[in-house]
C-alpha positions in Angstrom: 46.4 53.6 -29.8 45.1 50.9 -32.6 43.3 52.3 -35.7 39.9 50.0 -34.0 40.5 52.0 -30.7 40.7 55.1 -32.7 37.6 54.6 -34.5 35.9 53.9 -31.2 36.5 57.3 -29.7 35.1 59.0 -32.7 31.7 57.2 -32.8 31.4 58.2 -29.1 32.7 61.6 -30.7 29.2 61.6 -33.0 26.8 60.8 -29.9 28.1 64.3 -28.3 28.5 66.2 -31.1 25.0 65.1 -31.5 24.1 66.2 -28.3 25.5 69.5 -28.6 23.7 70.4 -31.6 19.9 70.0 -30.3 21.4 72.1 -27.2 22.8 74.8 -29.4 19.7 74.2 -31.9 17.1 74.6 -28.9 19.3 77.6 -27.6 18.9 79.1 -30.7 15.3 79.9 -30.7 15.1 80.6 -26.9 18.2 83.2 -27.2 18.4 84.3 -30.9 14.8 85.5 -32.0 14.2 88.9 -32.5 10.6 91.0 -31.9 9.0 89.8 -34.8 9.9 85.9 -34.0 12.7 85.5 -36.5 16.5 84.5 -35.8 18.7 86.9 -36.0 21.0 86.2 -38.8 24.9 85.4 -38.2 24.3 84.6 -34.7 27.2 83.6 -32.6 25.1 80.5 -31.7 24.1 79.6 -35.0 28.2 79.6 -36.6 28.7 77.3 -33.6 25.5 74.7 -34.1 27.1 74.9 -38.3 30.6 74.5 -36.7 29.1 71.3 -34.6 27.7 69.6 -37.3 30.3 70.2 -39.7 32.9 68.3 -37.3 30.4 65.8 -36.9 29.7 65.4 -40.3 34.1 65.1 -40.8 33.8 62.6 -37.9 31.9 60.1 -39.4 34.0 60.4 -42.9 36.9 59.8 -40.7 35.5 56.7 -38.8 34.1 54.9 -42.2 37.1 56.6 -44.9 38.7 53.2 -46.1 36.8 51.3 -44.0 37.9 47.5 -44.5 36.2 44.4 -43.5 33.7 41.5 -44.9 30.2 43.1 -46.5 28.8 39.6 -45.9 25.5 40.3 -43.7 26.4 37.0 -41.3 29.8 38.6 -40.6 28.5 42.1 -39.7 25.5 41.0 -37.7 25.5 39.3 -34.3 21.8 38.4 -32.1 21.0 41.2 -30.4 18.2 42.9 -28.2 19.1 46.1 -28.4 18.8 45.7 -32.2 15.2 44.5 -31.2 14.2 47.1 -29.5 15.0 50.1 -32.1 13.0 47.8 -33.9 10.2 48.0 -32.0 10.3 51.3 -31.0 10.1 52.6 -34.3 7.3 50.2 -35.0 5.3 51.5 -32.0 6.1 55.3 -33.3 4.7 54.6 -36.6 2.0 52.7 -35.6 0.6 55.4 -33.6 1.3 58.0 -36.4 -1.2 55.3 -38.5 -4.1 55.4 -35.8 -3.8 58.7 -35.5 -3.7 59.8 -39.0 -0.5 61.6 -38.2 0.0 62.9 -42.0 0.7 66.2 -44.2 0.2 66.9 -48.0 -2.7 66.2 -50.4 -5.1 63.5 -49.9 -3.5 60.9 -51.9 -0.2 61.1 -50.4 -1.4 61.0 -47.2 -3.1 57.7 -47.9 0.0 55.9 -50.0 1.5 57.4 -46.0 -1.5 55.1 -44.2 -0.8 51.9 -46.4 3.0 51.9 -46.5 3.0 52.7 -42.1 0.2 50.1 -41.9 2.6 47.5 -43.8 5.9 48.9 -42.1 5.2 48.3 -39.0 4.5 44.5 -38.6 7.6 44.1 -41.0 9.4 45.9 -38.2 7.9 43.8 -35.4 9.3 40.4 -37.3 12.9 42.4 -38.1 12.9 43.1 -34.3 12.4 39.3 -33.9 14.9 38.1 -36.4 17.2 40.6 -35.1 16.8 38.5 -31.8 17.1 35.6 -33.1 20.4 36.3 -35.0 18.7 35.7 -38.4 18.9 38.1 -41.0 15.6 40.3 -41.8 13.8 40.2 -44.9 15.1 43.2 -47.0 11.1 43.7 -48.2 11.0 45.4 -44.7 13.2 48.3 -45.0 12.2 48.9 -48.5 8.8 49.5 -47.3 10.3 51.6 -44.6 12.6 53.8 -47.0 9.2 54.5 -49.0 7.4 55.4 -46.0 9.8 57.6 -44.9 10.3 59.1 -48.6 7.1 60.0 -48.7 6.7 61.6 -45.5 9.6 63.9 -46.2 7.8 64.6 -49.6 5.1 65.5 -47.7 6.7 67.8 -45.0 8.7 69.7 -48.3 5.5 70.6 -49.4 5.2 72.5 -46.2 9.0 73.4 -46.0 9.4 74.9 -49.2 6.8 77.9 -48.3 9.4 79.4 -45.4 12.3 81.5 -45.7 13.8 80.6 -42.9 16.0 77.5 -44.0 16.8 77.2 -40.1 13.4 76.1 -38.9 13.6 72.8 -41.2 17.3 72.2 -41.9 17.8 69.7 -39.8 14.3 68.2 -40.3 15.3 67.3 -44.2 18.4 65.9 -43.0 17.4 63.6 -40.7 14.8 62.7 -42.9 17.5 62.0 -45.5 19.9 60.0 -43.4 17.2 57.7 -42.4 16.0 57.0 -46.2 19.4 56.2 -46.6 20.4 54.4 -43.5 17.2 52.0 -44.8 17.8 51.8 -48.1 21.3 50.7 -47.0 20.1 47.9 -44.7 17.7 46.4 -47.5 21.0 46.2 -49.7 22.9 44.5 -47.1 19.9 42.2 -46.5 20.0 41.3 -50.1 23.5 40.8 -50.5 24.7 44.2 -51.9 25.7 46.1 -48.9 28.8 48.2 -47.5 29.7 48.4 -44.4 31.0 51.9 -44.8 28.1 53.1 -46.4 25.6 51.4 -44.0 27.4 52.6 -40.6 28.6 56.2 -42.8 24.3 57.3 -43.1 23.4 55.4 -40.1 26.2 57.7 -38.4 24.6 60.7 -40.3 21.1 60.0 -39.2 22.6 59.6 -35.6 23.8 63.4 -35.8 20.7 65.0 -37.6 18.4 63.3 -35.7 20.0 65.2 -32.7 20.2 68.1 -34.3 16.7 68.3 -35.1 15.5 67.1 -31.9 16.7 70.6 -31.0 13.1 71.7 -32.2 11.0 69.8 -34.6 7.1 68.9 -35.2 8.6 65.2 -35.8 10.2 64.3 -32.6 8.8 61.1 -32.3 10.0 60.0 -35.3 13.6 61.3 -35.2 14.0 60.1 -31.7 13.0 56.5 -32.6 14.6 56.9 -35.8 17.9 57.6 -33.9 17.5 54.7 -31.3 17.1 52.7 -34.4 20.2 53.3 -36.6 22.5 52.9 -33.1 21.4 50.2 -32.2 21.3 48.4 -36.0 25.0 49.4 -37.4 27.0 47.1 -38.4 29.9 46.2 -36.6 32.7 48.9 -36.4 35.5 46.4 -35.9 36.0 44.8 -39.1 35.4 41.0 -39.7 38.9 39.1 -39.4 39.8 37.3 -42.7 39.1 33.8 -42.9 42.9 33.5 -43.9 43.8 34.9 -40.5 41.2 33.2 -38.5 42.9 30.0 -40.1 46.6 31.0 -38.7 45.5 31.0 -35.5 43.1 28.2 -35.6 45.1 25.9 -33.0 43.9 22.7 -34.1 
């Protein structure tokens, strides 16, 4: 089995380990609570949600560790609908958090939250198009989108950092992480500054938290889109081939 074919199996190896953690995550707080409402520490279903994400999490360093291939954007990134629609989605989840004033944390937050969703999501619509088009998105786009996103985990910490139980947000601060980083990674590839290892190694990552949190989480909408996004915007796994080699076997 070739090193590509290899690499293959493992990203399918992220989608179920994925998987399995918002089972073992949701199974958790229907199996594990005791009579006050609080999980019971050190429980066997717990160790194996840790042990889940921790082979998940030595899964993706496997697939991107010394990674190889053009960081060129044009070489990475083919047309493609799929692409489109993570887009879109994402757009359509954010736009409704907007109308609906979907936001935590003081007043002025909240508002920076409005202005930054209100600009992110025609941004996204017109990266969805690009994306279909085979043209390269402007990087402004996922800058705004990191920001957004930064400042709704902000936000959500606010809340977060009040409860004891590290469980019941976890998972929530690490998707929300990925993400930032999965668009922040994007925007750099979009501006000629990306790495493929780095762009497919947090796109990976959000991938597996965003499962893991779907598990139970106030932000489903978001992680679920969020997660639809990054698989459907990685870069290619397969490396470019070098022009030298393309050359060799050019038969004219």
């Amino acid at each position: 089995m070739n090193k590509q074919s290899k690499r293959g199996l493992l990203f399918l190896a992220v989608w179920v380990l994925a998987i399995l953690a918002a089972f073992l995550r949701r199974g958790l707080y229907l199996h594990a609570v005791d009579a006050r409402g609080l999980l019971i520490s050190r429980h066997p279903m717990e160790i194996a949600l840790w042990a889940v994400v921790l082979a998940g999490v030595a899964v993706i360093i496997g697939i991107v560790w010394k990674l190889d291939g053009s960081n060129a954007y044009e070489e990475n990134f083919d047309a493609s609908a799929p692409a489109a629609l993570g887009y879109f989605l994402l757009a359509y989840v954010i736009g409704m958090m907007v109308l609906l004033n979907n936001f935590q944390g003081t007043d002025q937050i909240a508002r920076l939250q409005r202005i930054l969703g209100t600009l992110a999501v025609p941004g996204l619509v017109w990266g969805g198009i690009r994306r279909i088009r085979g043209k390269m998105p402007f990087f402004g786009i996922h800058v705004v989108l990191c920001l957004f996103l930064l400042l709704y985990l902000i936000s959500w910490y606010q809340l977060w950092s009040g409860n004891p139980q590290l469980q019941d947000y976890v998972f929530d601060l690490l998707a929300a992480v990925a993400l930032i980083l999965f668009s922040y990674q994007c925007a750099a590839f979009e501006a000629g500054v990306g790495k493929r290892n780095m762009q497919l190694g947090f796109g990976l990552a959000a991938i597996l938290f965003c499962g893991a949190a779907l598990g139970r989480t106030e932000m489903a909408g978001l992680f679920a889109a969020g997660m639809v996004w990054a698989v459907t915007d990685l870069c290619r796994l397969a490396p470019p081939p070098k022009k030298e080699e393309v050359e060799h076997h050019d038969p004219s």
